[in-house]
LOLUMMI-922242 format. One record per residue (C-alpha): residue in three letters; residue number from 1; x, y, z. Coordinates in Angstrom, 1 decimal. Layout:
<r><code>ALA</code><pos>NUM</pos><px>X</px><py>Y</py><pz>Z</pz></r>
...
This chain:
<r><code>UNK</code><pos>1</pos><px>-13.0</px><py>-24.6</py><pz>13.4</pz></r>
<r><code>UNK</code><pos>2</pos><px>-11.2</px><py>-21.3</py><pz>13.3</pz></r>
<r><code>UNK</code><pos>3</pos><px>-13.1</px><py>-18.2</py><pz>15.0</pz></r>
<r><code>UNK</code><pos>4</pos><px>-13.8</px><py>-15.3</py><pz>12.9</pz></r>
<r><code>UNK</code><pos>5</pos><px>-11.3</px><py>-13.1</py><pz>15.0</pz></r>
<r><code>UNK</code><pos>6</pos><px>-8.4</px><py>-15.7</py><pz>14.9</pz></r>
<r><code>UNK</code><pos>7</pos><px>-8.7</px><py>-15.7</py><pz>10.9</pz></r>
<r><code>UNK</code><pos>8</pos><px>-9.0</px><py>-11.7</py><pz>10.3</pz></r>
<r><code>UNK</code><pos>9</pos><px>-5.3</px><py>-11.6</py><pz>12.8</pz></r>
<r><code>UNK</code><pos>10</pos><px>-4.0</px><py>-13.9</py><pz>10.3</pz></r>
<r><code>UNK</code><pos>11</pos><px>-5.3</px><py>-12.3</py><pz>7.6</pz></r>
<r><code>UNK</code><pos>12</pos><px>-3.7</px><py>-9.2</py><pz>9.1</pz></r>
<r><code>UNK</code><pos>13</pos><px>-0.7</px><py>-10.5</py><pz>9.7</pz></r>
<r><code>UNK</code><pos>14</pos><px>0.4</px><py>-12.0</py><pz>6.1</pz></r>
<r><code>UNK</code><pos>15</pos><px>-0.3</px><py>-8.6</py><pz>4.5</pz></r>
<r><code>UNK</code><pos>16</pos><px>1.5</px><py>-7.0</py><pz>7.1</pz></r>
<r><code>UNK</code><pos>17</pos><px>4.6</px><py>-9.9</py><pz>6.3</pz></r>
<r><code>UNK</code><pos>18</pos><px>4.0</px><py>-9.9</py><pz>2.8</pz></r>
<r><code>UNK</code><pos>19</pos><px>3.8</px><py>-6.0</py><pz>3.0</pz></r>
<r><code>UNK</code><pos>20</pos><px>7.4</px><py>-5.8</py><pz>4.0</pz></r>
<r><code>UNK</code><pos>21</pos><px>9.0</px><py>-9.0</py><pz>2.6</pz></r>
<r><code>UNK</code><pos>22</pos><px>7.9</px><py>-8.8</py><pz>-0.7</pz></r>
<r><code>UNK</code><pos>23</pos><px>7.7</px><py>-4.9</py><pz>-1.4</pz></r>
<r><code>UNK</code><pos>24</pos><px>11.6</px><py>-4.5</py><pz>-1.8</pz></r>
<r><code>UNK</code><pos>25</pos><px>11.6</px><py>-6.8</py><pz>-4.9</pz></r>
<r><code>UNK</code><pos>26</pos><px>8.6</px><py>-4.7</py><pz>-6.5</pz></r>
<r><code>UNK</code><pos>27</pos><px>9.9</px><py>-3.8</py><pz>-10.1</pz></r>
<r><code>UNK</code><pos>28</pos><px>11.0</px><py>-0.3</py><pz>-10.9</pz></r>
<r><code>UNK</code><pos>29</pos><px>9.7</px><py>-0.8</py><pz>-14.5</pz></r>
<r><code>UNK</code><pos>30</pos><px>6.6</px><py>1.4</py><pz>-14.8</pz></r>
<r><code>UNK</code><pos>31</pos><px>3.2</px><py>-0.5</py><pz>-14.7</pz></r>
<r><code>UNK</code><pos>32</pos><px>0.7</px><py>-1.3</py><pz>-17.5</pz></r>
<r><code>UNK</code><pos>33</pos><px>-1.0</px><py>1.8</py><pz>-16.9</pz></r>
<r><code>UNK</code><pos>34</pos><px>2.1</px><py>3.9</py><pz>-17.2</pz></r>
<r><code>UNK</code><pos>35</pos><px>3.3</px><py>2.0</py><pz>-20.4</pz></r>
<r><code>UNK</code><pos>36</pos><px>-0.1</px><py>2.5</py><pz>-22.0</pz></r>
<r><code>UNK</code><pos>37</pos><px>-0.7</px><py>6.0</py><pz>-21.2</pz></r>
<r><code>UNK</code><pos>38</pos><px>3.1</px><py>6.6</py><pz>-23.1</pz></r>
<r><code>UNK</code><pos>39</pos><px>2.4</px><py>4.9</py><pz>-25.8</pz></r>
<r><code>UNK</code><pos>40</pos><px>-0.8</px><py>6.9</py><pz>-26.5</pz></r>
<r><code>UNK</code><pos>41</pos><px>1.5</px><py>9.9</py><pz>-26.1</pz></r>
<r><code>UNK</code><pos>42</pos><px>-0.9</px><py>10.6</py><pz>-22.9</pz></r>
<r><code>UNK</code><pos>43</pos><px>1.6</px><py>10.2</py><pz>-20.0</pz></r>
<r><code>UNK</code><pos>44</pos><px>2.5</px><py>13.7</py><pz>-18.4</pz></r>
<r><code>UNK</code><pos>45</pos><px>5.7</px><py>12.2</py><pz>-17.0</pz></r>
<r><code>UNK</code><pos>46</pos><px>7.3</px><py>15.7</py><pz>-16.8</pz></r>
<r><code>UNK</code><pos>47</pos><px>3.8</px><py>17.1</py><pz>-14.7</pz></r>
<r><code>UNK</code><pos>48</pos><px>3.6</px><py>15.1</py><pz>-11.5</pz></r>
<r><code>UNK</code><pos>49</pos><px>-0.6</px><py>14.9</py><pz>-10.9</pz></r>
<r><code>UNK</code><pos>50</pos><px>0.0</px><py>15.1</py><pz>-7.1</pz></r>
<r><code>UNK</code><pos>51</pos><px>3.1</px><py>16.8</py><pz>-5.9</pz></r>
<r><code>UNK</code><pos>52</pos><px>1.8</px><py>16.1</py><pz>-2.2</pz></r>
<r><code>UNK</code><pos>53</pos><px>2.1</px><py>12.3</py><pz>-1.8</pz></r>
<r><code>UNK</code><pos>54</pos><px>3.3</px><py>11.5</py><pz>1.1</pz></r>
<r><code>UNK</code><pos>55</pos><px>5.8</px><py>8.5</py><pz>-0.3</pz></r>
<r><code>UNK</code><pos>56</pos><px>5.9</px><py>9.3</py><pz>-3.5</pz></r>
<r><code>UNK</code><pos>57</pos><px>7.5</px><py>6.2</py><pz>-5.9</pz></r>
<r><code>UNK</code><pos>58</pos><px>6.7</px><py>3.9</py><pz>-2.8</pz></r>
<r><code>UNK</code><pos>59</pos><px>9.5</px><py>4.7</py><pz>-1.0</pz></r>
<r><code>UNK</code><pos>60</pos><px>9.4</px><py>6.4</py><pz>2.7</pz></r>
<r><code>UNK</code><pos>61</pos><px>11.3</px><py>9.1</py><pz>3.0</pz></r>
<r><code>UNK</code><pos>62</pos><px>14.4</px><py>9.5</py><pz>5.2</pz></r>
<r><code>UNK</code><pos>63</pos><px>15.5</px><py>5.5</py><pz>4.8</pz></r>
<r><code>UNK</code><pos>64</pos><px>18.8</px><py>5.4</py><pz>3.4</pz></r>
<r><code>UNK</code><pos>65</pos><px>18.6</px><py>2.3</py><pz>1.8</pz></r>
<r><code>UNK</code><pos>66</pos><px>16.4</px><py>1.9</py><pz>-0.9</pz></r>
<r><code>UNK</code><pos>67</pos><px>15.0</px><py>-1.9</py><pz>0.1</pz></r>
<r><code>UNK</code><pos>68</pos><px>14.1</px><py>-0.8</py><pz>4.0</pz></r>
<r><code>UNK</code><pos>69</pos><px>12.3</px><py>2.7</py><pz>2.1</pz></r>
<r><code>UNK</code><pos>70</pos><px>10.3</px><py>0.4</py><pz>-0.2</pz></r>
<r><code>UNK</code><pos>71</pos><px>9.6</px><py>-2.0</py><pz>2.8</pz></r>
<r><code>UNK</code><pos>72</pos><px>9.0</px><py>0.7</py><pz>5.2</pz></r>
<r><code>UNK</code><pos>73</pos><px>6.2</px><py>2.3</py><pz>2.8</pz></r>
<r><code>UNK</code><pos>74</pos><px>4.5</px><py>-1.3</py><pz>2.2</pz></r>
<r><code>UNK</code><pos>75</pos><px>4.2</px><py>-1.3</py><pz>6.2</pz></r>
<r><code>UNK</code><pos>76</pos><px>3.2</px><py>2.0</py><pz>6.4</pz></r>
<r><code>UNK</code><pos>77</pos><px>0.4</px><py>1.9</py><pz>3.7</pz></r>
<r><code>UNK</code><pos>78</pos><px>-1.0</px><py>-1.5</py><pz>4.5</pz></r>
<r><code>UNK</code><pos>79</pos><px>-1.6</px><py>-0.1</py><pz>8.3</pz></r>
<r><code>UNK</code><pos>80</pos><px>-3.5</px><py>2.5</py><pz>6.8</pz></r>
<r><code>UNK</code><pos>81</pos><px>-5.7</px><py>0.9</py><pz>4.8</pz></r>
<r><code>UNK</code><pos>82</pos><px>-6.1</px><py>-1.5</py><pz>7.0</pz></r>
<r><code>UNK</code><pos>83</pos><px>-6.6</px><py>1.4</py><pz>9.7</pz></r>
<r><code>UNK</code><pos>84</pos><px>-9.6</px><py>3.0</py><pz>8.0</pz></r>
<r><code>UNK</code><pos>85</pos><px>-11.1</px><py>-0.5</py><pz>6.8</pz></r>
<r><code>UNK</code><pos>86</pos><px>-11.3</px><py>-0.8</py><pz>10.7</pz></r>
<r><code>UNK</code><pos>87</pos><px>-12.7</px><py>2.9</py><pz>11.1</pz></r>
<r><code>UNK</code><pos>88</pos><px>-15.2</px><py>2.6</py><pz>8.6</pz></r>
<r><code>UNK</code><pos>89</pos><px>-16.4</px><py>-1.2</py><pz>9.7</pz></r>
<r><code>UNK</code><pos>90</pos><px>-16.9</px><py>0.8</py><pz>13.6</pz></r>
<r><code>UNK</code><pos>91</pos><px>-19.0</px><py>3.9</py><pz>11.4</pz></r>
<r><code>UNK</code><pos>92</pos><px>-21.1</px><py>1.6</py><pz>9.2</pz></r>
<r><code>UNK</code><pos>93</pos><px>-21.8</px><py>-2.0</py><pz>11.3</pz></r>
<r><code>UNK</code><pos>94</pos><px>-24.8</px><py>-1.8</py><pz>13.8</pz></r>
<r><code>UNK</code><pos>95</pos><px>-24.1</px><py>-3.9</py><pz>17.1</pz></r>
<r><code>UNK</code><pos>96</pos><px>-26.7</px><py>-5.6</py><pz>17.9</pz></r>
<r><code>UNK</code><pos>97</pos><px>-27.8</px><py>-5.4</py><pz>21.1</pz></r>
């Protein structure tokens, strides 16, 4: 049987893999969301919402090439997330004692 811990690393570690594997083949078509909003004549693609993102179009900024930026943000973001899922988790689960 596999311990709780064991499974949550390798959990961890095939988003971390398929964070930065598969993120440099994402499509640069725009998502249904996008497409939807355009059609409507609702997209504000000349007004950016947030001008502040930190990786804007999922790329990191100050990689060269345009595969290690979009790999380079998956890894980024996915330690984040995965960051404050851990920060919460420690704020919000009692230990028993």
């Amino acid at each position: 049987m596999i311990s709780n811990r064991a499974f949550a690393i390798s959990g961890i570690a095939v988003a971390l893999i398929l964070a930065v594997a598969v993120s440099p083949f994402a499509s640069t078509e725009k998502d249904g969301l996008e497409k939807v909003a355009e059609q409507q004549g609702i997209a504000a693609a000349d007004k950016p919402v947030w001008t502040a993102s930190p990786m804007s179009d999922y790329v990191m900024p100050g990689v060269a090439h345009d595969g290690w930026a979009g790999a380079t943000a998956g890894l980024v973001g996915t330690v984040v997330v995965l960051g404050l899922g851990v920060l919460l988790r420690r704020l919000l689960v009692r230990r028993s004692s």
